[in-house]
C-alpha positions as CSV (number, residue, x, y, z in Angstrom):
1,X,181.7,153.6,21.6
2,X,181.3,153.9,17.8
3,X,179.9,150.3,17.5
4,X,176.8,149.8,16.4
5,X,176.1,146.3,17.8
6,X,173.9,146.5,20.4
7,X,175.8,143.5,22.6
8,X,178.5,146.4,23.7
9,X,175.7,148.7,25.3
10,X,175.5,148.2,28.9
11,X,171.9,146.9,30.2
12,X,171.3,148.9,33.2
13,X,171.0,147.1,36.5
14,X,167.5,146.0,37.8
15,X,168.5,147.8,41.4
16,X,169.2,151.4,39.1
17,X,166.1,151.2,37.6
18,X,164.1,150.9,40.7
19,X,166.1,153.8,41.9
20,X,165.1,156.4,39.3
21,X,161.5,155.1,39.7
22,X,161.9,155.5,43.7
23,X,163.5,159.0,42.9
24,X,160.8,160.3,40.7
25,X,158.0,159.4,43.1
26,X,159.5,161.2,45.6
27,X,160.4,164.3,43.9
28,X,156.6,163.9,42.3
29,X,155.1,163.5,46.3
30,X,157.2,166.8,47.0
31,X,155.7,168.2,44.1
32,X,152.1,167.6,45.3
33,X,153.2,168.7,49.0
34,X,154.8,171.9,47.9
35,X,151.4,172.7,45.6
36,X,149.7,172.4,48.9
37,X,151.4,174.7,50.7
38,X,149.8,178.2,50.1
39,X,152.7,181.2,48.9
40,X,155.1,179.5,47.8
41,X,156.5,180.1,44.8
42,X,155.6,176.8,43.1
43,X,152.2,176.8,44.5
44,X,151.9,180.6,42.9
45,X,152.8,179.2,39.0
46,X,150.8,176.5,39.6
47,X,147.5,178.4,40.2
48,X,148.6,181.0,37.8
49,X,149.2,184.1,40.6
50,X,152.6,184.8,39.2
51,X,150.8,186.7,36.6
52,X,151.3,190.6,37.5
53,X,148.0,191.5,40.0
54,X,145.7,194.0,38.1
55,X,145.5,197.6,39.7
56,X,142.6,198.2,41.0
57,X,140.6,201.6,41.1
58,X,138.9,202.4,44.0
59,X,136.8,205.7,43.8
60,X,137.5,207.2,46.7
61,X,135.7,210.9,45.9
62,X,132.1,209.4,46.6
63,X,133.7,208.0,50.1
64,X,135.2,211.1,51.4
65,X,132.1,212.9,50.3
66,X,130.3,210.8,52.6
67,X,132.8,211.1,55.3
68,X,132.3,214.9,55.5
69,X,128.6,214.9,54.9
70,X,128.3,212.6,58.1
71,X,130.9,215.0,60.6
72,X,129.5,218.0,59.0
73,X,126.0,216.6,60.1
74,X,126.8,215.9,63.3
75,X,129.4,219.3,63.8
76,X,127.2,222.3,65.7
77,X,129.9,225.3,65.6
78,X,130.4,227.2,68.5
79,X,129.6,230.9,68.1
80,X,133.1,232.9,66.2
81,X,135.8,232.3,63.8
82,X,137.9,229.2,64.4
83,X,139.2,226.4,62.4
84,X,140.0,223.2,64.2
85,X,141.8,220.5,62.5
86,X,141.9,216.7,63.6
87,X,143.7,213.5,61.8
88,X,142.4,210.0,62.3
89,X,142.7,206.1,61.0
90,X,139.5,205.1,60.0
91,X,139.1,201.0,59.8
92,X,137.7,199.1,57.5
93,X,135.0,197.8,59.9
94,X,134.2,201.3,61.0
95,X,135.8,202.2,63.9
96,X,138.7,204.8,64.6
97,X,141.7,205.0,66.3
98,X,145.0,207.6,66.6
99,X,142.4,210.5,67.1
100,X,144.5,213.9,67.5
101,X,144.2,217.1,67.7
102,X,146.5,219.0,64.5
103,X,145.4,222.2,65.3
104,X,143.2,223.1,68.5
105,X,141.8,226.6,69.4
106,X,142.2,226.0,72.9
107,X,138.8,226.8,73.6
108,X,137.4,223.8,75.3
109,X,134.1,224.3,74.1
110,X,135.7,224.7,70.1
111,X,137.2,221.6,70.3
112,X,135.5,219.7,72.1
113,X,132.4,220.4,69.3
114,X,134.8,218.6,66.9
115,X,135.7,215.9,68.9
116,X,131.7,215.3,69.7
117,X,131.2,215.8,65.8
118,X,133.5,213.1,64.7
119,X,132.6,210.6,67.8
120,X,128.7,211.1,66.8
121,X,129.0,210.6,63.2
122,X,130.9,206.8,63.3
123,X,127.4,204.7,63.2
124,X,126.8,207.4,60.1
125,X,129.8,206.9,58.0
126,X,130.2,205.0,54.9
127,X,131.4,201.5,54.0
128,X,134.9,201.8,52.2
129,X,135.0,201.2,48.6
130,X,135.7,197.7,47.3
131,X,139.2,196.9,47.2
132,X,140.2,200.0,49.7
133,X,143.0,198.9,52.3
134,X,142.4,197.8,56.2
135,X,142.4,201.5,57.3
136,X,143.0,205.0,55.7
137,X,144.0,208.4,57.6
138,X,141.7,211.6,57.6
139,X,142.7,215.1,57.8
140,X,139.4,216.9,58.9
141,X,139.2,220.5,59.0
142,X,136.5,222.3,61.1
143,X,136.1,225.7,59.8
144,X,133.3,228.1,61.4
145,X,133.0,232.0,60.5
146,X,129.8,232.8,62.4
147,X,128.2,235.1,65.1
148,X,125.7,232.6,65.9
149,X,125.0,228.7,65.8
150,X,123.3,228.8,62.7
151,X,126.2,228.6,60.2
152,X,128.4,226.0,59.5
């Protein structure tokens, strides 16, 4: 220490400096495996997707528009006042599941009219929006003040 003549610095060893070569290949070949890996957190900074994701806007107004159009379509009220409500999933590929009853008449005839409604419109209803999720849930109301089977 504090002499400036080269002849007191240690050479490192020939056996040490294979080592750190042997070590940084390694730790490079992890590198590469790791980036190969899909979410993990290297493999996310190294294709950049750490980055906050941008919200995306889906406009779902034009989509439930389209859901009612096709039920209302396919809905022919039973003669009376009644409101029937229902709740479903609808998928992304179109079909639905967890169908229920939120509020029945308990006139068969009433209810089953809603049920038909919302079984006959599927091949009618419209693709989600871009970006939507796998499935949402529906709240449908059917709501009839009528004395005939004209109204809706």
């Amino acid at each position: 220490w504090g002499s400036d003549n080269p002849e007191n610095f240690e050479k490192p060893a020939k056996s040490n400096t294979r080592r750190i070569e042997l070590d940084l290949l390694i730790a490079f070949a992890l590198l590469i495996g790791v980036s190969l890996i899909p979410n993990t957190p290297f493999n996310n900074w190294l294709h950049g997707s750490f980055l906050p994701k941008q919200e995306v806007k889906i406009d779902y107004h034009s989509y439930i528009v389209g859901i009612q159009k096709a039920i209302k379509e396919k809905w022919t009220p039973p003669k009376g006042d009644h409101t029937v409500k229902m709740a479903f999933k609808l998928h992304r590929d179109g079909h639905i599941s967890d169908v229920k009853f939120t509020k029945m008449t308990f006139s068969s005839e009433k209810d089953a009219a809603a049920l038909k409604a919302v079984v006959d419109a599927l091949p009618n209803m419209p693709a989600m929006p871009a970006g939507a999720p796998e499935d949402v849930d529906i709240d449908f109301t059917f709501e009839s003040h009528t004395s005939d089977n004209s109204g809706k």
